[in-house]
Structure formats: C-alpha cells, structure tokens
N, C-alpha and C positions, 0 to 999 in steps of 0.2 A: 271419773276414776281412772288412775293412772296409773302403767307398770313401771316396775322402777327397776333400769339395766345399767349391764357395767358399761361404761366405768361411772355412770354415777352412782350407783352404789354404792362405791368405794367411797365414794365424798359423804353419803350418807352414814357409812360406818363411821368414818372420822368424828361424825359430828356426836354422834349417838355413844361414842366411846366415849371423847370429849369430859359430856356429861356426867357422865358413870363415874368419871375420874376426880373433875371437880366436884361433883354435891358428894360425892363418897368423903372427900377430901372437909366437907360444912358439917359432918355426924349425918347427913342423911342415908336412907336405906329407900332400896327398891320396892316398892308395890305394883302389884299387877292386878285387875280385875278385871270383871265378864265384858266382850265387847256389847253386849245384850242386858239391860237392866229393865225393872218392871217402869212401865212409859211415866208411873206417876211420880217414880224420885226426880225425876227430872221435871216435870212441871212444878214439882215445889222446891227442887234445888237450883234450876235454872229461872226460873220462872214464868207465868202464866202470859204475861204481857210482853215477854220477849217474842223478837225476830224469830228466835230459833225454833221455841216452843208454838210460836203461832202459827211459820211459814215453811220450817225448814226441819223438822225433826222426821226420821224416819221411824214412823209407830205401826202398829200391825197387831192384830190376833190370831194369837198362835192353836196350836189343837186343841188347846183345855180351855179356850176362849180368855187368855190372859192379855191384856195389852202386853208388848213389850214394844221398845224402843230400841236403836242401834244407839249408844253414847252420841251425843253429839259433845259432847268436851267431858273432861275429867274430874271434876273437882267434886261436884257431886254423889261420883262413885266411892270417891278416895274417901269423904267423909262418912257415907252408908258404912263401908269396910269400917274403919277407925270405930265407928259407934258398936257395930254387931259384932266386933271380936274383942269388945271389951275393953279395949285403950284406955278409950276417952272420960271411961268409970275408973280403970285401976292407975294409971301413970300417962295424967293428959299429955304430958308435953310429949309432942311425937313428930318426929319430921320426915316424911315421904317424898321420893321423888320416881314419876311413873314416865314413860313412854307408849308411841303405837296409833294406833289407828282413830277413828274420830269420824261420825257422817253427818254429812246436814244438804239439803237440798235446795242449797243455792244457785243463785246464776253465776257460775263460772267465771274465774275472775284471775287476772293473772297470778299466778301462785296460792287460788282457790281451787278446789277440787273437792266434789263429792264425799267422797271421801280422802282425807287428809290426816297428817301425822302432828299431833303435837308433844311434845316435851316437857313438862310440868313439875312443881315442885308444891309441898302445904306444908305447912308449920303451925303445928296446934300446939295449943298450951300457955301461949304469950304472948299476956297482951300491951306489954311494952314496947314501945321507941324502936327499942332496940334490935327488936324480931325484923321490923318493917325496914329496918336499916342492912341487918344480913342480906335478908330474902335479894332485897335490891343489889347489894354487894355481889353475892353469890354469884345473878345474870350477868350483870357487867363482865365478874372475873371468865366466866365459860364464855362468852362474846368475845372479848380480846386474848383468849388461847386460841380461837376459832381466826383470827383476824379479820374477824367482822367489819367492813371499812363502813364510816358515813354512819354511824350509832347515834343516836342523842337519846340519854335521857330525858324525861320531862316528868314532872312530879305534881304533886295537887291532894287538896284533901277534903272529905267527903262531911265532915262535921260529924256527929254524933246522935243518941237521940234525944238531946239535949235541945240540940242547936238547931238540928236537919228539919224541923218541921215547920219553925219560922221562914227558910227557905224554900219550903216546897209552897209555902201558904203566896209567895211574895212569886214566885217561876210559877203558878198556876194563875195567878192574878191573870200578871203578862201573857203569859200563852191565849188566856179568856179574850185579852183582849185584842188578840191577832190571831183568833181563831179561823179566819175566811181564811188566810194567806197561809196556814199549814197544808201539811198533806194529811190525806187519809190515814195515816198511819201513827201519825200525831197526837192527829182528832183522838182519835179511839184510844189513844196511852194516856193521856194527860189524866185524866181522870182518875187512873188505878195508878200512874206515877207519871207525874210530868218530868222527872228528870232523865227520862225515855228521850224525849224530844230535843237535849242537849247533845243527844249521839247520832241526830237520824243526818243521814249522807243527804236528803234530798236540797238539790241545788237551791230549788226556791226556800226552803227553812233554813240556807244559811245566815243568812245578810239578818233576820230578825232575832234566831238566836244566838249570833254574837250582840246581840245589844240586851239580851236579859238581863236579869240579877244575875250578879257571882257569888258564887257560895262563900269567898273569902269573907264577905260585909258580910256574913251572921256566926261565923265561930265563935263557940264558946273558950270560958282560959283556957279548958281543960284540951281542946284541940290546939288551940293556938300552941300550947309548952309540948303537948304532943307533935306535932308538924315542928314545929322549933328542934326538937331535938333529934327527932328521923335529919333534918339539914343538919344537924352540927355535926351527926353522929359520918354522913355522908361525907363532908368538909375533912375530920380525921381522916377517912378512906381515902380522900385525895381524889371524888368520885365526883366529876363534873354533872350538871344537872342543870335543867332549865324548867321554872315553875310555870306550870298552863292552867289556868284560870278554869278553862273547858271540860281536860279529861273527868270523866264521869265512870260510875259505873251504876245500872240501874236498877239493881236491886234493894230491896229496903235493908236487906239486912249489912251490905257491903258499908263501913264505915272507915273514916280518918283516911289514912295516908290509901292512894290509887297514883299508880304509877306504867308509863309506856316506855317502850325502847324504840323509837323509832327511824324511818332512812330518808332520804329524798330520791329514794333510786329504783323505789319500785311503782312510781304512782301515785293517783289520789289515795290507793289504803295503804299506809306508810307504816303502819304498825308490827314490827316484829316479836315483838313478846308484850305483856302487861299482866299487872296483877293490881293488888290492891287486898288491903286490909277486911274482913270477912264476921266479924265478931258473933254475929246472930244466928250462921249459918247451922251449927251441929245443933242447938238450940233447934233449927226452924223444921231438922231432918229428926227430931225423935229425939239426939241426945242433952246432954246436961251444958249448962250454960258455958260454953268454954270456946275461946278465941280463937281465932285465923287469921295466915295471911299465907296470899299464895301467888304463882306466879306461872303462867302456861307460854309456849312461843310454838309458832307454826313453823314446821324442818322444810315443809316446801319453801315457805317464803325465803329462810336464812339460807337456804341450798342456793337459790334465785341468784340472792345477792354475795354470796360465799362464791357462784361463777362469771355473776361481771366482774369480779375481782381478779378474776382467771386463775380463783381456786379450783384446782382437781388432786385429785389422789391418782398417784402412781403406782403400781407393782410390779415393776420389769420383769419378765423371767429369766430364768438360765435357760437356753434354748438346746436340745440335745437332740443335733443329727446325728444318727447312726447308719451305717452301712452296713448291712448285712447280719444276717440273722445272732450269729456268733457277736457279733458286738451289739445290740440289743438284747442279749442274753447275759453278757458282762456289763453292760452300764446299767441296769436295772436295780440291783442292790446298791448301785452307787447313786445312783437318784433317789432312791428311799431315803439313802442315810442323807442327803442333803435337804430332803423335806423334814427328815425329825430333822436337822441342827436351824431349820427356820427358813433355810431358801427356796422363795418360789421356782419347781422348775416343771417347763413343757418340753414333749416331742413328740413327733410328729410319728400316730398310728398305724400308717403304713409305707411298705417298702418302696420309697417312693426315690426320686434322683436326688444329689446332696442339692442341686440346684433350687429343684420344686420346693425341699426341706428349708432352705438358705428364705425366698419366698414367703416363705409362713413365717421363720422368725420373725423376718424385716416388719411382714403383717402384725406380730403380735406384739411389736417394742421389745421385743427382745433385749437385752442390755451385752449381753453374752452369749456367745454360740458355740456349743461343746462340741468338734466334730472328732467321730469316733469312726473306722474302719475295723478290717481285721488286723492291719499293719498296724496298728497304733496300740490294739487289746497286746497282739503279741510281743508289743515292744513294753506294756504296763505305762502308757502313757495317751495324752489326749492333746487334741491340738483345739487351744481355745482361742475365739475372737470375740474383742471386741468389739460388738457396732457402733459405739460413737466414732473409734477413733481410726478404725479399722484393723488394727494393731495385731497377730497371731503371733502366739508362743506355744511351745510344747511346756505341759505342766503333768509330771507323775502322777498316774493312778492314787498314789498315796497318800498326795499331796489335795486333792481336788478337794475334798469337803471343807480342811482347814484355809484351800486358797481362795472360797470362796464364800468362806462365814467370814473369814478375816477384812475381805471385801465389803461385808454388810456393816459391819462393824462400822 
C-alpha cells in the first residue's frame, strides 16, 4: 500500500478528471459505494473459484460477527447499489461510472499494490451490439485524451449459453487430458470452470493452453452477428482492434464480446483496462434478468505508463518575496485576489533575506517571482521576474491580478 505525493498527484488528478469529463460527456453519472461490503456479495459477484475470492480477498468478522470484506473490485458493488435502490426494477437502462480504492492481497507486482485504484464504468439495460461497442469507444476515447502511448485493443467473444457449453465440454476434455502438466491451481478450477485455466500466468500452463479448443470453433449465429456487428460498429468508430482468440473472462455468467486495452511497456501483465459483456450478473446478485457490460482500468498501471511517457502535471506558482513586514501587509489582499481569479500563488512564511526567499522559489518552479519591498508598496508597484528567462519589469499594483490571469490565459 502506497502514499500518493505531489507532484504525482497532480498526474493523478489529471487522469481522474479526465474521466469525469469524458464518461460525463457518454450520459454517464457518478456512483460511489461502501469501501466494506458483506464478504458474500463478492463471492457470488466475483466468484467462488477465483484468484481473488480464494487467495486474495481481505475478509474479517466484525463486532456483531458479520463477515465483511474490503472491495476487491467494483463491479459487484455497483450492481448490489443498482438492484437495492430500485433501478434495475423501475428504468433498467442505467449507466455508472465509479472510482477509488480497491484491496486484494496479492504478491506485489509492478503497478500491483495491496491496495490500488481503479476507474470503472457498467451499462445496464442493453443488451445490444451496440452497448458493447460504446463501453469500448468510451475507453479508447479517455486513453487518447490522456495520451496513452503503446495502447492496443484486443477483442474476443465468450459465446453464449447456447453455445458456451459445447465449449467448456471440449476445454475440460483437453485439460483431463494434460491433467499431470497443470498446476495446482488448474487442477482444482477445471472442474467448477475450466475456462479458469485459459487465464492462469503459470509458465508451465502456457505452451499447453495455447494449443486447446478456441471458443471461436463453437459460436452460435446468434454470437457470431453479435461479435460481427460490436467490429462493424468499432470499423465506423475508426477504432483499431486486434481479435485474441485467448482473452477470457471466467465467470459463468460473463458472456459474448470481452475485451483488454493492452501495452508492451509494463511487462508480462500488459493489461491496462478490460471488460466484457456481463449478462447473467444482476440476475446472479438478487435482481431481475437484465444485461451488462462493463469495463474497469488500474490508475496505478495508466499513471506507470502515462510517466514513461514523461507525463507529468505542472502548476508553477507565482512566487511572492516580500520585504518587510509593511509590504506582507499590502501584498496579502493582493494574493487572495489572485487565488479567487485562479492563480496558483506561494510565499515564503517568514521574514527571511530576498536571497533565501529567491532559493525557495527556484525550489518550488516558481514560474514567476513577485518581489515586494516598502519602496515598491509606496511607489504602488511590484518588480516581477521571470524565471525562465530571467527577464524583471516593474508592473502597477493595479495592474497585477489582470497581468497575471492574462498570463494564464
């Protein structure tokens, strides 16, 4: 678990605004709920034979001997909320997007962390093409306002429960039959869902399940003109993609289109955001049979990759040496009024030499350095420099707020 200091934080603002701006801009709205939910929505939203729910969730009993759990992801919550205030009975189609905190007790991984932040968005109510084609859009467009470098989509679709069973019958076969050559983790999924085993990282399960069944050889029409038209619809968008036979997601109730945004620049876990179509889910939580898709991304990992890029957020300040008590006395209203019209400004809290003062500017990127005396108050003017270029001029008292928003501008 990790503290987050300026100036990345400023990068984390950026990014978390970002968001706000674009899903605000798709008809979405904010959701927030409990960092703490009862541990069993999440075994039956996450699921029982997950990683998360097996190895990595943080559960506990509290004073009244309740389980509860710390969220280990979002999705889950966001559904509980939709179904118990009613939504998803009076006007299903709803679209949320949440942020914040997130824990699972994994082995720390680069841009892994104990706890960690993600980003998420659900769209209930629709269960068209067409949903699965936004949701997708949406990330993309927040990724390249963000200037996301090295993104790939990759796309893939999960069948039905049509179709998905012929495939699990045909991946359970194979797995039986290279049963010794799994790992332990394998072993014990295949059986409550072998399509567990098409996600697992371990080295030695690669080489055998790249050579299983692909889900492509058992779609039904009905996925097939589904997935057909999530790509047409993408093709319009102008929205590059690349189809992976692989991406999975391993829940029973996750169906049809499942999708990653992935990099080459952080590692073997490449994954920066994913989602995937949900159908079964509010169904599987309590409510009425009604559709999902949704999509989450980790801010540590995009922050990761947002700084090879040698993304940072800047906020220079206006730096205000003063000399003497009398002119700390008069620039003080005049530093207010520059912080209501929007400009960041520091100075330095005690009476210290214009030198030491000059010092902390330099320290703090200063962009501009207001020096003020009593000669300067009593003439109603201020001698500004700038530090890039080193450049001073005298600028009227009267003049400073408009010469310096005019500057932001």
């Amino acid at each position: 678990m990790a503290d987050i200091l300026p100036p990345d934080s400023a990068l984390w603002q950026r990014v978390e605004a970002t968001a706000r701006r674009v899903f605000a801009n798709y008809g979405y709205d904010e959701i927030r709920t409990p960092i703490a939910e009862p541990t069993e929505l999440f075994r039956r939203g996450v699921g029982e034979s997950t990683s998360i729910v097996e190895k990595e969730m943080y559960s506990f009993e509290d004073q009244g001997g309740d389980s509860i759990a710390l969220r280990p992801e979002g999705t889950a919550s966001v559904v509980r909320a939709y179904i118990e205030s009613g939504v998803a009975a009076s006007d299903p189609v709803a679209s949320y997007y949440y942020m914040g905190p997130m824990f699972r007790r994994e082995r720390p991984q680069k841009g892994r962390q104990r706890q960690f932040h993600q980003i998420g968005v659900e769209l209930f109510g629709v269960a068209g093409p067409l949903a699965d084609a936004e949701v997708i859009a949406m990330f993309d467009h927040f990724l390249r306002e963000l200037d996301a470098p090295s993104i790939t989509l990759e796309i893939n679709s999960l069948g039905c429960p049509a179709c998905r069973p012929s495939f699990d019958r045909a991946l359970l076969d194979y797995l039986h039959r290279h049963k010794g050559s799994l790992c332990a983790d394998c072993n014990r999924r295949i059986e409550r869902n072998p399509m567990r085993a098409l996600d697992c990282k371990n080295e030695g399960c690669r080489h055998l399940i790249d050579k299983a069944p692909v889900i492509s050889e058992f779609w039904c029409g009905d996925c097939i003109a589904h997935f057909d038209a999530v790509k047409r619809e993408l093709g319009l968008l102008a929205i590059e993609y690349r189809q992976n036979p692989r991406i999975v997601r391993g829940l029973d109730y996750y169906m049809r289109t499942a999708f990653e945004f992935t990099t080459d620049r952080l590692g073997a876990q490449n994954a920066v955001a994913a989602g995937g179509r949900y159908d079964g889910l509010v169904r599987a939580l309590g409510g009425p049979d009604v559709a999902g898709v949704g999509c989450a991304l980790g801010i540590e990992r995009l922050i990761l990759l947002l700084k090879q890029h040698g993304e940072e957020v800047k906020s220079p300040p206006v730096f205000f040496a003063m000399l003497g008590e009398s002119a700390r006395e008069a620039m003080l209203p005049v530093i207010q009024a520059l912080r209501a019209a929007g400009v960041r400004v520091e100075w330095d809290y005690s009476a210290r030499s214009l030198k030491s003062q000059m010092r902390r500017a330099d320290r703090k990127g200063a962009r501009a350095v207001v020096i003020v005396g009593d000669d300067e108050v009593a003439k109603g003017e201020v001698s500004v420099k700038e530090m890039a270029t080193g450049e001073q001029r005298a600028v009227k008292l009267a003049d400073l707020t408009r010469h310096f928003v005019k500057v932001e501008a």
